[in-house]
N, C-alpha and C positions, 0 to 999 in steps of 0.2 A: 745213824752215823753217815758220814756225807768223804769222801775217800776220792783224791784225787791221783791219780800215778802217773809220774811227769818220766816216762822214758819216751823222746822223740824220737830217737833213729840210734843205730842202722836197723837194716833186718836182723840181723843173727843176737844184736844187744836187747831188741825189741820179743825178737824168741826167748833170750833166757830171763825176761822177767815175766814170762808167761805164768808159770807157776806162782809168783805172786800173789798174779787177779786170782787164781784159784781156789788158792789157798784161804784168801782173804774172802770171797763170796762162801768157801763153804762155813766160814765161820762166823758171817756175818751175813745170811739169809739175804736180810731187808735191809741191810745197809743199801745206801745209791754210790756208786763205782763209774768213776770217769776216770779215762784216759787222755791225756795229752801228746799229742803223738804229729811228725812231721806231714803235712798232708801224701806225699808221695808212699807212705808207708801205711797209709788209712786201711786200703783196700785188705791189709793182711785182720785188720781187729773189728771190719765192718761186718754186723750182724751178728757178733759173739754173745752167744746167749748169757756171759756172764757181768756184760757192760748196760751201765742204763744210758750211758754218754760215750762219743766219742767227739773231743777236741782237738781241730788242726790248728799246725799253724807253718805257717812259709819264711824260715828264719833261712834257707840258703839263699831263696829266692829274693827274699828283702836285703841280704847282703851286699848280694850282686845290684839291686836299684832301690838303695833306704830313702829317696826322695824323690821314687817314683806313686801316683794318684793310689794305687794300687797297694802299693806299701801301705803306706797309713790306712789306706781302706782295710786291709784285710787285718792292721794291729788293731782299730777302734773295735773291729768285730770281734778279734780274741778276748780282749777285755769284756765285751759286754757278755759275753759266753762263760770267760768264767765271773761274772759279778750274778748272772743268772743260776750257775753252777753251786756259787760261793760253799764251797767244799772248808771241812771245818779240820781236812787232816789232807795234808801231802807226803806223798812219798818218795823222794827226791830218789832215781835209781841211777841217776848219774853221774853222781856227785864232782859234777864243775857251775861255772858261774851261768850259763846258760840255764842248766834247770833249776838253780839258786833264784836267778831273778825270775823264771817262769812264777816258781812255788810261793816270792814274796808278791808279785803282782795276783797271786789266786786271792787272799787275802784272811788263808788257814789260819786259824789261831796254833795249829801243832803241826809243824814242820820236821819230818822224819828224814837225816838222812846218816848216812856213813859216819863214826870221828873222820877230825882234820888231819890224821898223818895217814887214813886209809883215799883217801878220796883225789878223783885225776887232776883234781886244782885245789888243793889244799889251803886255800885263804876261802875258795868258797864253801867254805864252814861259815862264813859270817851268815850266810842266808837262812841255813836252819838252825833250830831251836832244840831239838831232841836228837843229837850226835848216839848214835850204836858203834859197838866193835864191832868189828863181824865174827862169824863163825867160821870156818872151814878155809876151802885154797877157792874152787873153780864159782864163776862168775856167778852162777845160777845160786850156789849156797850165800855166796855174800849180797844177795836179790833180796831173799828169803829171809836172811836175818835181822832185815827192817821188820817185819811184823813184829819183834821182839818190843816195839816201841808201842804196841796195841795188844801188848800181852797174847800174841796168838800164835800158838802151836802148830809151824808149817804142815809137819808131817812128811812124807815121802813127795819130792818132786813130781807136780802134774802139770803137763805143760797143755793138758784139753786139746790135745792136737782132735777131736772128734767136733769139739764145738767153734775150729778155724773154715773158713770157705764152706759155708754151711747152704749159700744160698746153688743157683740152676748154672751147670758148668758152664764155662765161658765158650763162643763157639769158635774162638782163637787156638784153642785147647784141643779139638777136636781129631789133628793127629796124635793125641796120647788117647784116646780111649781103650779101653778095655777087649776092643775088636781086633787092634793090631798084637803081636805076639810080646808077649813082654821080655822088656827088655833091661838092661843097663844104662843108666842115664851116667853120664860125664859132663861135666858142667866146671871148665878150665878156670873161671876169672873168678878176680878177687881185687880188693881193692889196693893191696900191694901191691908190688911188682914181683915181690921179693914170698909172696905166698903163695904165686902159680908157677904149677908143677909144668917145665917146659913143654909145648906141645910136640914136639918130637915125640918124648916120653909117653906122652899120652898117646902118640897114634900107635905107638908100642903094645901100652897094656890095651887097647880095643882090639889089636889083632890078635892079641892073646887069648880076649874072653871069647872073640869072634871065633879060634880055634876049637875054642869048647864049647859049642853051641850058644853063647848066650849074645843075641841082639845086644845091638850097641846104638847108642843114640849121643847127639851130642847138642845141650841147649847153651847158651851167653846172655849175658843181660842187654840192655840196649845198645850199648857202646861196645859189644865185644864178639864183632862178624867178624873183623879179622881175624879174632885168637880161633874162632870156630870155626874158621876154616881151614886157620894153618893145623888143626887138628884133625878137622877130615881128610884133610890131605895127607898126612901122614899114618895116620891109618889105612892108607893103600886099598879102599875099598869095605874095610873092615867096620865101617862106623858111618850113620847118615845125620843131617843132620836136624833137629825139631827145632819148632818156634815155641816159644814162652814170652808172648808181646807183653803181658801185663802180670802182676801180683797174683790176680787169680788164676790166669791160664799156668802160671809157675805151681802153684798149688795144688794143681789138678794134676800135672804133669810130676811133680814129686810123689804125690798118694799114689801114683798108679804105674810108678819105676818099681823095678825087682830091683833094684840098689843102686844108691847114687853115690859117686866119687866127686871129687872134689878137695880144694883145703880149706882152710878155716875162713871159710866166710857163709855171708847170710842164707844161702839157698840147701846148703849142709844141715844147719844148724834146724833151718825151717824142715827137712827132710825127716831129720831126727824127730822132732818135736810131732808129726805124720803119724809116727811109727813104722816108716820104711828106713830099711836096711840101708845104714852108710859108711861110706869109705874116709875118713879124712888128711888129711897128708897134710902134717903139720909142718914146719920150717922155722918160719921166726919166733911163735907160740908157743905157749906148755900146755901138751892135753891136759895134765892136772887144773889148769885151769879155763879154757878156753875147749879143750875137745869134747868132743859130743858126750854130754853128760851123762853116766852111772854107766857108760858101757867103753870103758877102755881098749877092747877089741876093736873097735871100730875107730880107732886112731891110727896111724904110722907116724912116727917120726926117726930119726938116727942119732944118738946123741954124739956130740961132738964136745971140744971144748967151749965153742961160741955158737949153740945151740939156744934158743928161745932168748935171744937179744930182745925179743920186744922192742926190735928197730925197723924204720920201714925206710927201705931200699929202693934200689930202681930196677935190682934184676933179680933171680932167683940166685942164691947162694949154696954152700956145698949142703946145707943141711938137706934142699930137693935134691939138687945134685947125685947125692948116694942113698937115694931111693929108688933101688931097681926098677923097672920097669914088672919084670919077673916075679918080684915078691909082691908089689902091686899089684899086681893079675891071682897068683896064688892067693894075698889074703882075701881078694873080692871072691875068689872064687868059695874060699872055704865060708865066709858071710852068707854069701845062698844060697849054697846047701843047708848049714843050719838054721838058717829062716823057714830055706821049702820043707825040711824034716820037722820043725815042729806046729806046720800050718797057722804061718804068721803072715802071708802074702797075700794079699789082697786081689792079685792077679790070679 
């Protein structure tokens, strides 16, 4: 069997179909398992012992110039990758018209994805062939419930956080080693506006953990030196800050945190999937669906009347807003004590 899996991006959507590929290689040994995936998101699924393929492609980048040399150069090459690929089953885990046309241009004969009143563009049901309900509420179960169209028994969620960043650490990475004292990573951005936790608030809870002996660190994605510093500044001392230039140096720097805070975005979700300890601060989101999977504790949110609008904003709203700083700090703090009591730390 020949198994294509069409999730391109983000990071955090790209983490909860991880379980998936797992699922699907332990049950199919000698099947070949390719992935389709955004090139900027490569570096997270490069050298996974359970891909025999991985497929890029540049659809933000050909947006921004569809009739530039380079454009068509790099569509003729996706085509000819998967006509070499020619995968004879997709698994559409996005269910919009992007990975609709992805999965008709693979040129599968069994197109798996979501029914049409489940999926984020509900007319791109035209492109697959084999419509599933789902099972369950949070993203990862309704992942998993594709297999149901290859008759295969997920089983408990494995997200192989052991066979991610497999290859020689990056030497980007190298103030996260295992030499400096561990500590608490804080990692402010997301791609809402309206899903990071104000940096005030945040230099609050680092002065808190800082109180109680626990190092504090603070990483941003490439675009987010300003938020990372309006966070070190606010923590008044209590918090320095580290670099994560690349996918991998992020990776190396998650495995090797005593716990990571943050809201619902990619660098949480990938932390989880590690097996390090995290904090996540929900807002416009339902952890039932979106928070760090099987472990509830490791969510905050406040429930309000206009709670998990699943709208994206320009600011943070009352839902961060009436998340203490205080009970922030308390519940990270009670997260690594129970980690370091039951020697689950890597540090």
């Amino acid at each position: 069997m020949r198994v294509l899996i069409v999730r391109t991006g983000a990071l955090g959507d790209i983490v909860h179909g991880l379980p998936v590929l797992t699922a699907l290689r332990r049950a199919h040994p000698e099947a070949w398992i390719g992935w389709l995936v955004e090139e900027r998101w490569a570096p997270l699924l490069a050298g996974h012992a359970d891909l025999d393929s991985l497929l890029t492609v540049g659809l933000n980048s050909w947006r921004q110039r569809p009739f530039a040399g380079r454009t068509w150069r790099q569509g003729r090459e996706l085509l000819e990758a998967l006509d070499r690929a020619s995968p004879e089953v997709v698994l559409d885990l996005m269910g919009n018209h992007k990975a609709g046309i992805l999965a008709g241009l693979s040129g599968a004969s069994q197109r798996i994805g979501l029914a049409r009143r489940f999926r984020r563009e509900p007319s791109s049901a035209w492109w697959i062939n084999q419509p599933v309900v789902p099972r369950g509420v949070h993203a990862v179960e309704r992942a998993l419930c594709l297999l149901d169209g290859l008759e295969i028994e997920p089983g408990p969620a494995d997200f192989g956080g052991e066979k991610l960043f497999t290859q020689p650490e990056p030497s980007a990475a190298e103030p996260a080693t295992p030499h400096e004292e561990p500590f608490a990573l804080l990692h402010p951005g997301a791609g809402w506006e309206n899903k990071r936790y104000p940096a005030a608030y945040w230099g609050q809870v680092a002065r808190k953990l800082a109180a109680a002996g626990v190092a504090v660190r603070v990483a941003g994605g490439p675009a987010e030196d300003d938020l990372v510093a309006r966070v070190v500044a606010a923590s008044q001392g209590a918090a320095r800050r580290i670099e994560a230039a690349t996918i991998p140096a992020l990776g190396h720097l998650l495995r090797h945190s005593r716990i990571v805070l943050g809201g619902d975005t990619g660098p949480i979700h990938l932390a989880h999937a590690l097996g390090t300890p995290v904090l996540c601060l929900m807002g416009p989101t339902d952890p039932a669906t979106h928070g760090p999977y099987g472990t509830p504790r490791q969510a905050l949110a406040v429930h309000l009347p206009c709670s998990f609008c699943h709208q994206r904003l320009n600011s943070p709203r009352a839902c961060l807003w009436n998340l203490a700083p205080r009970i922030v700090a308390e519940r990270a703090l009670e997260l690594v004590a129970s980690h370091s009591e039951h020697g689950y730390m890597s540090n």
